[in-house]
Every structure is written in C-alpha cells, then in structure tokens.
C-alpha positions as CSV (number, residue, x, y, z in Angstrom):
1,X,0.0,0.0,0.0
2,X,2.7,2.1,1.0
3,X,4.4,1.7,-2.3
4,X,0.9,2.3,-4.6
5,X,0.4,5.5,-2.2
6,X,3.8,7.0,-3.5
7,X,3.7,6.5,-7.1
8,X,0.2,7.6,-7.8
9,X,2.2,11.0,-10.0
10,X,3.4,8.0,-12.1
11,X,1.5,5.3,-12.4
12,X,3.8,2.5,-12.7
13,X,6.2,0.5,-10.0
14,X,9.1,1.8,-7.9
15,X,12.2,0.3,-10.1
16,X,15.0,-1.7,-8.1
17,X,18.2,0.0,-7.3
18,X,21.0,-1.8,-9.8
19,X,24.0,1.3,-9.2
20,X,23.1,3.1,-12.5
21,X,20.2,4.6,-12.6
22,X,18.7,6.4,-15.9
23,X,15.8,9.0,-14.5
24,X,13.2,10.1,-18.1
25,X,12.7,13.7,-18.4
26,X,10.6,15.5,-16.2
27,X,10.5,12.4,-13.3
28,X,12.3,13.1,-9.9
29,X,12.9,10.2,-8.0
30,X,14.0,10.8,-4.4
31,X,16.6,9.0,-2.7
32,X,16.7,7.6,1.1
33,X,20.0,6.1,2.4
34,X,19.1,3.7,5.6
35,X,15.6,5.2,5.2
36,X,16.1,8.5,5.6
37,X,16.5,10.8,2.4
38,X,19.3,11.2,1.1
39,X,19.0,13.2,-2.3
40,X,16.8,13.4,-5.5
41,X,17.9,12.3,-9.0
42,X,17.5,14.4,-11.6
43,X,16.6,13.6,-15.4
44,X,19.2,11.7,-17.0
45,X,22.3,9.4,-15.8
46,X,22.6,8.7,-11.9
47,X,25.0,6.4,-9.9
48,X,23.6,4.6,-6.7
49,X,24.9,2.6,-3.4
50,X,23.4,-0.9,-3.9
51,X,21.5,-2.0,-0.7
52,X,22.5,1.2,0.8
53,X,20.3,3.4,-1.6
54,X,16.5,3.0,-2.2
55,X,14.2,4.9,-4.6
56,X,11.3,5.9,-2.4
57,X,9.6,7.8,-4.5
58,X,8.9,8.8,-7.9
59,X,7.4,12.5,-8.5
60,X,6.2,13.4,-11.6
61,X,7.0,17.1,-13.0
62,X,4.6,16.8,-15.8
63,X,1.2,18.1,-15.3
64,X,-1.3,16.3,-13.7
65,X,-5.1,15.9,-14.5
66,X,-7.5,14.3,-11.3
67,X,-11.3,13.9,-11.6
68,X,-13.0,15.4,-9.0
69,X,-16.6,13.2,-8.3
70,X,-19.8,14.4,-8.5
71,X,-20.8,16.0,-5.3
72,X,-23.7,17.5,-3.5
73,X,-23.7,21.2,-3.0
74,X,-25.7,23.7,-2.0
75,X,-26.2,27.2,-3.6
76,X,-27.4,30.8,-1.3
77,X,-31.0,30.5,-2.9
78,X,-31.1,26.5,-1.3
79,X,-31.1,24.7,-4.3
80,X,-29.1,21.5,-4.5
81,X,-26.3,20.9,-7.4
82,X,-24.7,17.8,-8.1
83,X,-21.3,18.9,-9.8
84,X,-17.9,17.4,-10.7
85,X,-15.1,18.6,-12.3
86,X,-11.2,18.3,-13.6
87,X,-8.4,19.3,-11.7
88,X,-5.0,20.1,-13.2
89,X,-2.1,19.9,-10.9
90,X,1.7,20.3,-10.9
91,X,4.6,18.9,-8.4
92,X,7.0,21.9,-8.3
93,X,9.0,20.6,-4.7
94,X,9.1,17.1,-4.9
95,X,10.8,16.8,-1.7
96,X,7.3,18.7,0.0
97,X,5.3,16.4,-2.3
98,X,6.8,12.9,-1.3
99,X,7.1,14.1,2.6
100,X,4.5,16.9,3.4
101,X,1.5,15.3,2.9
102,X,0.4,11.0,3.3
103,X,-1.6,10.6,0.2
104,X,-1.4,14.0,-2.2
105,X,-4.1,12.7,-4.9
106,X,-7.2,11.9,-1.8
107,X,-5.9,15.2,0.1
108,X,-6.0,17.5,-3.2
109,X,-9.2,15.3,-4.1
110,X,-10.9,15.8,-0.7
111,X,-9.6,19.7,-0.8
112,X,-11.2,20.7,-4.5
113,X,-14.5,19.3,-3.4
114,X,-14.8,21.4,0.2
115,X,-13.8,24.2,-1.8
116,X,-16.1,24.1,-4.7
117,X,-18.9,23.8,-1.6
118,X,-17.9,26.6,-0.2
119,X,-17.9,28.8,-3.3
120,X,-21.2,27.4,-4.7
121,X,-22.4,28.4,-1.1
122,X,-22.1,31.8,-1.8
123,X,-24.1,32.5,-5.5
124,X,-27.3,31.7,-6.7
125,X,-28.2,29.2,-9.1
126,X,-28.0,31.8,-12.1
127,X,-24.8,32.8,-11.1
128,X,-23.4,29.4,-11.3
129,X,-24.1,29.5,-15.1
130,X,-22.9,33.2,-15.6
131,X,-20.1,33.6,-13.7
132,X,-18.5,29.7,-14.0
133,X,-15.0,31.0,-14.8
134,X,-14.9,33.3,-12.0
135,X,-15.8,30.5,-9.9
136,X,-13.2,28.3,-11.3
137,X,-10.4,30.8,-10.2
138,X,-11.8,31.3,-7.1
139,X,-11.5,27.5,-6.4
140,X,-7.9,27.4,-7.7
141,X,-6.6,30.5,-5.7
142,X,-8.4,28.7,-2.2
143,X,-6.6,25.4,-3.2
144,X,-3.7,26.6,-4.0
145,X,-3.2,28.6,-0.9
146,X,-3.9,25.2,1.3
147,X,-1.9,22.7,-1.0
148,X,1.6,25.3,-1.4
149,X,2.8,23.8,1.7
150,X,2.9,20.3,-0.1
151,X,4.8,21.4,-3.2
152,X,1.8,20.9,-5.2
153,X,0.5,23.9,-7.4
154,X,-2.9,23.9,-9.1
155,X,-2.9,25.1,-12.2
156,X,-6.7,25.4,-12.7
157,X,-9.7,23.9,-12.4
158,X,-12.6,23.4,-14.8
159,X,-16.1,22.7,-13.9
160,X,-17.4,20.0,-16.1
161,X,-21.4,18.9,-15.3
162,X,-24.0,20.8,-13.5
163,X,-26.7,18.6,-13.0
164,X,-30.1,20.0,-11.6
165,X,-33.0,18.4,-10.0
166,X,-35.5,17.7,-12.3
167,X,-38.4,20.3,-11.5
168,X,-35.7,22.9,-11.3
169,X,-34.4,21.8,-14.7
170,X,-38.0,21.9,-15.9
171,X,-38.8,25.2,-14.7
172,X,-35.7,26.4,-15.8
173,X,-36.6,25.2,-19.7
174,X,-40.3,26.6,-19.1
175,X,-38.8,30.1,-18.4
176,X,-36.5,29.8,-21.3
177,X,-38.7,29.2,-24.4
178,X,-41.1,31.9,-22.3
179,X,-38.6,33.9,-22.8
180,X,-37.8,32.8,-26.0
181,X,-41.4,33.4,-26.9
182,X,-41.2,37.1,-26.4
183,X,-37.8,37.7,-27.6
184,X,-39.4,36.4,-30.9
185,X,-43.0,38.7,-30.4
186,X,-40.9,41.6,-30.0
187,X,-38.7,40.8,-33.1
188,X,-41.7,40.1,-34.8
189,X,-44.0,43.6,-33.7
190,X,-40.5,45.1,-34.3
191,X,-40.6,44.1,-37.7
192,X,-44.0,44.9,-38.5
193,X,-43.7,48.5,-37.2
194,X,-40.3,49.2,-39.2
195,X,-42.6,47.9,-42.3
196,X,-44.9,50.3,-41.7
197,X,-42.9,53.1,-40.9
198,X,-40.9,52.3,-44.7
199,X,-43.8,52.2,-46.0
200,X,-45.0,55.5,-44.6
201,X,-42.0,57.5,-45.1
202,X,-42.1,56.1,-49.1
203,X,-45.3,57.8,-49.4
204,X,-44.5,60.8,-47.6
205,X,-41.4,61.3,-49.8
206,X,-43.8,60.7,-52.9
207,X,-46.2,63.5,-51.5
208,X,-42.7,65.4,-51.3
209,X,-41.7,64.7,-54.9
210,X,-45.0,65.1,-56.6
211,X,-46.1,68.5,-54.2
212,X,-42.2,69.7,-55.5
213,X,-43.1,68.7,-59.2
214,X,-46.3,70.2,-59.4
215,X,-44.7,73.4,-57.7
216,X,-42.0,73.4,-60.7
217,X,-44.6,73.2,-62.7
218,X,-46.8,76.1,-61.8
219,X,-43.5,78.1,-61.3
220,X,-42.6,77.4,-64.7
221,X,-46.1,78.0,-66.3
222,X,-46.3,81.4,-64.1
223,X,-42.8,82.8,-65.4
224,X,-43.8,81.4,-69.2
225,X,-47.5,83.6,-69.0
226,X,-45.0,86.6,-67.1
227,X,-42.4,86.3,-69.8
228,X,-45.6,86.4,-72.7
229,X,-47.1,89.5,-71.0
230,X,-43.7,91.3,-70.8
231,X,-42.9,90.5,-74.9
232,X,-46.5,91.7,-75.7
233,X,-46.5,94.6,-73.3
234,X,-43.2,95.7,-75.0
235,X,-44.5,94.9,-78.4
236,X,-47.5,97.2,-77.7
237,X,-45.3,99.3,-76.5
238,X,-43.2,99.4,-79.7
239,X,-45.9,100.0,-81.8
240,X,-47.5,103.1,-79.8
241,X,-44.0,104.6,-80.4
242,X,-43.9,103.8,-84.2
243,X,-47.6,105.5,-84.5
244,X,-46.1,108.3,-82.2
245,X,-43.5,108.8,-84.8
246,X,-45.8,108.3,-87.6
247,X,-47.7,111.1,-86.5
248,X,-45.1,113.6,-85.9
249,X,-43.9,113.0,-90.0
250,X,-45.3,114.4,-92.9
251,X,-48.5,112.9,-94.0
252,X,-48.6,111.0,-90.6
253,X,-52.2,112.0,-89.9
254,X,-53.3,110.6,-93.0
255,X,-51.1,107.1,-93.0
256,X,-53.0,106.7,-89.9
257,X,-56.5,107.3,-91.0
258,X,-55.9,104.9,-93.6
259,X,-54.6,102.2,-91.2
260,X,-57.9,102.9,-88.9
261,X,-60.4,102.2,-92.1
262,X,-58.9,99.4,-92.9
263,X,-59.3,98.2,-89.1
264,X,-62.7,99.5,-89.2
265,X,-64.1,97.6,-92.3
266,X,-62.3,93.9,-91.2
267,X,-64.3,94.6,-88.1
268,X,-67.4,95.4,-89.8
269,X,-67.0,92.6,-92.6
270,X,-66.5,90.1,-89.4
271,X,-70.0,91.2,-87.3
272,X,-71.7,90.9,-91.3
273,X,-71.0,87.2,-91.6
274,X,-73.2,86.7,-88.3
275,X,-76.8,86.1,-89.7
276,X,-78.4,87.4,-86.2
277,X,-76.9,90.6,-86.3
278,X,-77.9,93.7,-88.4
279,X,-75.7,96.7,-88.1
280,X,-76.7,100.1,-89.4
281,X,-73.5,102.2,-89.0
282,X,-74.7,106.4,-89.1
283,X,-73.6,107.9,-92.7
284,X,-72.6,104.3,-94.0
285,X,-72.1,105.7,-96.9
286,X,-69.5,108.2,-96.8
287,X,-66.5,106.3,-95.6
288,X,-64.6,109.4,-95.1
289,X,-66.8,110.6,-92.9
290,X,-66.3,107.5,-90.9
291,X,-62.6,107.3,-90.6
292,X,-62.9,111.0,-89.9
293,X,-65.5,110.0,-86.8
C-alpha cells in the first residue's frame, strides 16, 4: 500500500536499485539512504549505493489531471447541485510532495471538493451558469493557498457537469422558451412596425416629390404667362412709339386714317357674316366721314 500511495504521480512501480540509474525527463525520483532521504535524482544518468540506496519515491513534474466526483452542493437561494469537475495539478517541490503530505491525490481530491462547496455556497443558481470561470479561479486561488505547503501547485480547475433536480431543470426550460417566446414577439412587432414606418416615409417622400413637381410646374407656367405678358407689353409698347412717330412726319395723320379704315371695315366685314346681327352704322355711306368719326 505504502508503495501504490507514493507513485500515484506516475502510475507505474518503484524500479529496483541496480548502481546506475537512468531518471526520463521530467521524473524526480527521491533517494533515502538507511531510510532516511538522502537526495533526488535528476533527469538523465545517476549512480547509486546498492543496498545502501533506495528509490522511495517517484514524483512526476509533468502536469497532472485528477477527476474530481460528483458532489452535493448547495447554492445561497437553497437549491441542490450535483457537480464534478477536472483538476490540473503540478509537483514543483518534490521533496514537500513525497514528505508533506500522506496521500497527495485523496488530500487535493478531498480539498477541491470542500472548496467548490464553499464557493457554490455563496451564489445563486444563475450565477453558477454566468459567472462559472470566476468561480473556477476562485476554487484554484483557495486550493492553491492550502496545497503550497505540499509542493503541489494547481494550475486550474474546470467545472465539467452541472446537474439540476428535475423540476428545477423543468422550470428552468419553461422560463427559457417563455422567454424565447417574447424575444421572438418583440422581433416580430418590431418588424411589423419598421414595415410600416418604410412604407409610410415612401409615401411621404412621394407626397414630397409630386407637391415639389407640381410646384416646378406652376412656377414654370407662371414665369412662361410673365415672360408672354412682358414681350407683348413691349410689343404694344413698340408699336404706340412707331404711331407716335408716324404722327409727328409728314402725311402722318393721313397714313394713320388709312390704317384705322382698314381696321374698321375687317371689323365690320367680321359682325356681317353673323346672320343674327344687323348693323346700321350712321352715314354708311361716306367712308370718309367715318374714318374722320
């Protein structure tokens, strides 16, 4: 028993002492002389007293990986856990390792499980989930602080199941496709209410665009009608200065006249093609007289 309790880092028997000893990489084996210790080999080619010199114990430097049980705990809302996990452990005295502690593997066993306990003690059952890596270093820092004396380090430790009592674990999926449930009703409303609003703003921009056409257009129209009034207000204009000047040259008076009969009888040729209306002009015959009028 004593010899399976000291090679548990290696997992394989304590070899005979035969004077030359070859050590692999990353073993110490440690040395006692008349059963006390003596010294511990290093990696490579050793020499030994035969008889005198005993290999003891063999420490591996590698690291180590230990599965921790399942194991009840209890969180701060008083809901029971049954949780296991991996530990991963290095031998950095081996001296310490072979004679600080009886049985390193139980002890650092029996020491992860206390201490994940305690920890789960003090969270809820959410936090477990959210906050599982904070709890893993909060395991490692509380065993490493008892298992330093034994020239053992932890390295870390990883939480691997998290089993639940069934109704917890049922209301716990009940909660989560409720919520799952309205995540999608709000995604849904949400995407109805962005339709609408796209489909409102595309109308209000076509209300802009056609109100800003139709504006263009009456804009354009009004200056085209101003432009038209302005050519034949300066047309007019032009030809009350040619009859001004007209007048003031010789024979003016009478170029005029002429131009007023001529005006006078296409008016009075148009009204005599109406077959409802009868005009009978004063003096109608003496055209002079009427240009003179």
């Amino acid at each position: 028993q004593r010899q399976q309790r000291r090679q548990f880092t290696t997992g394989r028997r304590l070899p005979r002492n035969t004077g030359i000893m070859f050590v692999p990489q990353q073993e110490a084996w440690i040395i006692e002389r008349f059963g006390k210790f003596s010294r511990i080999l290093n990696p490579g080619l050793n020499f030994c007293l035969p008889v005198v010199d005993r290999i003891a114990y063999i420490q591996s430097l590698k690291e180590i990986p230990i599965n921790i049980p399942d194991q009840p705990a209890i969180t701060v809302d008083n809901v029971t856990l049954q949780i296991n996990g991996v530990l991963f452990l290095k031998v950095f005295d081996p001296y310490q390792a072979s004679y600080g502690i009886e049985d390193a593997e139980f002890a650092m066993t029996q020491l992860a499980q206390t201490t994940m306990r305690s920890e789960l003690g003090k969270i809820s059952l959410d936090s477990v989930f959210r906050e599982r890596d904070s709890l893993n270093r909060a395991i490692v820092e509380t065993i490493n602080q008892a298992s330093e004396p034994w020239g053992i380090n932890c390295l870390r430790y990883e939480i691997r199941d998290i089993i639940l009592p069934p109704k917890i674990k049922d209301a716990m999926q009940t909660q989560v496709e409720a919520d799952r449930r309205k995540r999608a009703a709000i995604l849904e409303s949400e995407g109805i209410r962005n339709s609408d609003i796209n489909v409102a703003e595309g109308k209000k921009q076509a209300q802009i665009l056609a109100s800003e056409a139709f504006q263009r257009e009456v804009l354009n129209k009004a200056l085209g009608e101003s432009e038209a009034i302005i050519r034949l207000a300066e047309a007019r204009a032009q030809a009350i200065r040619s009859v001004a000047d007209s007048l003031n040259q010789a024979n003016g008076s009478s170029v005029v006249s002429m131009t007023i009969a001529e005006k006078y009888i296409e008016a009075f040729s148009k009204l005599a093609k109406s077959t409802n209306t009868v005009l009978l002009p004063a003096q109608s015959g003496d055209i002079a007289s009427m240009v003179a009028q």
